[in-house]
N, C-alpha and C positions, 0 to 999 in steps of 0.2 A: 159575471154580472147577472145574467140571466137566472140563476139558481139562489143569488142572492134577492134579486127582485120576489121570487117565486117563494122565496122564506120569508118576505112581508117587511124586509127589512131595507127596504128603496122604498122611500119617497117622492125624489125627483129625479130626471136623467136629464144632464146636460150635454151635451157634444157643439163642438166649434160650429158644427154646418150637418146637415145628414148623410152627408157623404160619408160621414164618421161612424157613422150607425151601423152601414154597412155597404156595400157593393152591390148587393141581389135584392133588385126592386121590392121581388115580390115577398123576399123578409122581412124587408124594410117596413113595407106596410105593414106586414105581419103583428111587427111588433107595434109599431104607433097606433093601427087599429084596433087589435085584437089583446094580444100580449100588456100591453101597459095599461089600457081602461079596467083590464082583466083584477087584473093587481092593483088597483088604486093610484098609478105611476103617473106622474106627470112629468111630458116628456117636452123638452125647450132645444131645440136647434138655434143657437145665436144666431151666427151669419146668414140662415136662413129666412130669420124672423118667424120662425114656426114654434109656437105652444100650442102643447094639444089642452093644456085651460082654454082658450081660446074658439070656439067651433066654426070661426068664418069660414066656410064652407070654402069660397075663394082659394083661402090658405092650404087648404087640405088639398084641391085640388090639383094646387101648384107643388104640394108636396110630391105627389105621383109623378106627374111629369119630370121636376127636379131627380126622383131615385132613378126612373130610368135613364135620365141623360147620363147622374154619374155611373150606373151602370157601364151603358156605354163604352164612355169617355175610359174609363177604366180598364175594359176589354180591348180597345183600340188604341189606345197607350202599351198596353203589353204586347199587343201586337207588333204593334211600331218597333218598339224595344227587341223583341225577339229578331225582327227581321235586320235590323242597325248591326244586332249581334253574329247572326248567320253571317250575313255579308263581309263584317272584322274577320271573323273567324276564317272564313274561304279564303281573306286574301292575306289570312297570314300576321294579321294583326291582333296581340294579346288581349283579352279580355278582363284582366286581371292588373290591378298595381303593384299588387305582392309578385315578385318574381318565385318564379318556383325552384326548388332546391337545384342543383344540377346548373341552373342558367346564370346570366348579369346582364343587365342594361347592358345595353350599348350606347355609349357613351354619344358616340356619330347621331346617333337613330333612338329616340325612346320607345317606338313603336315596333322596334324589335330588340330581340333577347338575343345574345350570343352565348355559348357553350362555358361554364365556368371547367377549365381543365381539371381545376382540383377537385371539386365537389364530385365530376363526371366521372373520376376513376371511383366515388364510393358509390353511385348509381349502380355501376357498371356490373360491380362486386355482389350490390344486393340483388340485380337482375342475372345473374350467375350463378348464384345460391339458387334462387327459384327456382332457374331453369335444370337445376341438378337434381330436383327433387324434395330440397327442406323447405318443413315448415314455415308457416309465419312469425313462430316464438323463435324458434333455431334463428332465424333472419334475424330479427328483433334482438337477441341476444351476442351474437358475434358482433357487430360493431363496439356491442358494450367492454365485449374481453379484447377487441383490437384498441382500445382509445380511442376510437372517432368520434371528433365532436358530434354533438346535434348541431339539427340544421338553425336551431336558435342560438347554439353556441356559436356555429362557425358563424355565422351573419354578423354577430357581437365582436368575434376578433376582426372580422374586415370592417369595423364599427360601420355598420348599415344598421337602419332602425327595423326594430323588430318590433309585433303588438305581444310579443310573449316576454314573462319573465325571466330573467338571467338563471338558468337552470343553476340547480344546489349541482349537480356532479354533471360536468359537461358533456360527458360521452354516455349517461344513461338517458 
């Protein structure tokens, strides 16, 4: 957006609120102040009620104070999140909805995984090959010459939803 504004080729900048504009107060202003009068841009925050056509000094003010709360807000939201995550993670609880190759719901528990037996012996196989010393492509290609599904194939025969496409050759 920025390189297009700078080509002459922005007239106006809309976003829902300024939060949208950015995170980092002080680019925030950057650009409302500096960046967009630069350029000819007029710049409109709806839910704001902020146009910089507009000069009510008021508005402007309250623009400031608004980027750094969503600043903020934004910084201690991820916070938040990180530490929700630590704490899942310590006690053992997924962080993920996709289960990972190797594992299954449990059926008892969805907050925990149990060991798929069959999936496990090809883990098992591929952390074996490492450990002997081949390659990533050596690894990468022995399944393909044993027939082992992919892990999108095999999820497809135990019909669990996959976001991937039904591979053209199952085992490559």
């Amino acid at each position: 957006m920025l390189d297009e504004i700078e080509s002459g080729n922005v007239a106006v900048c809309i976003t829902k609120d300024l939060s949208r504009l950015g995170r980092n107060s002080a680019m925030t202003v950057l650009y409302t102040n500096i960046t967009f009068p630069k350029h000819g841009v007029r710049y409109i925050a709806i839910n704001d009620n902020f146009d910089t056509s507009n000069q009510n000094r008021m508005q402007i003010d309250m623009a400031g104070i608004k980027n750094w709360i969503n600043e903020f807000y934004a910084r201690d939201t991820s916070r938040k999140i990180r530490a929700v995550n630590k704490s899942k993670g310590s006690r053992g609880i997924p962080l993920t909805t996709n289960v990972p190759y190797g594992y299954m719901k449990n059926p008892d528990d969805p907050t925990r995984w149990l060991v798929d037996e069959e999936a496990a012996i090809v883990v098992k196989y591929t952390f074996k090959m490492a450990m002997e010393g081949r390659g990533p492509s050596q690894i990468a290609t022995q399944p393909t010459k044993d027939k082992v599904l992919t892990p999108t194939a095999y999820k497809q025969k135990q019909d669990l939803n996959t976001p991937q496409a039904t591979p053209e050759n199952p085992s490559k």
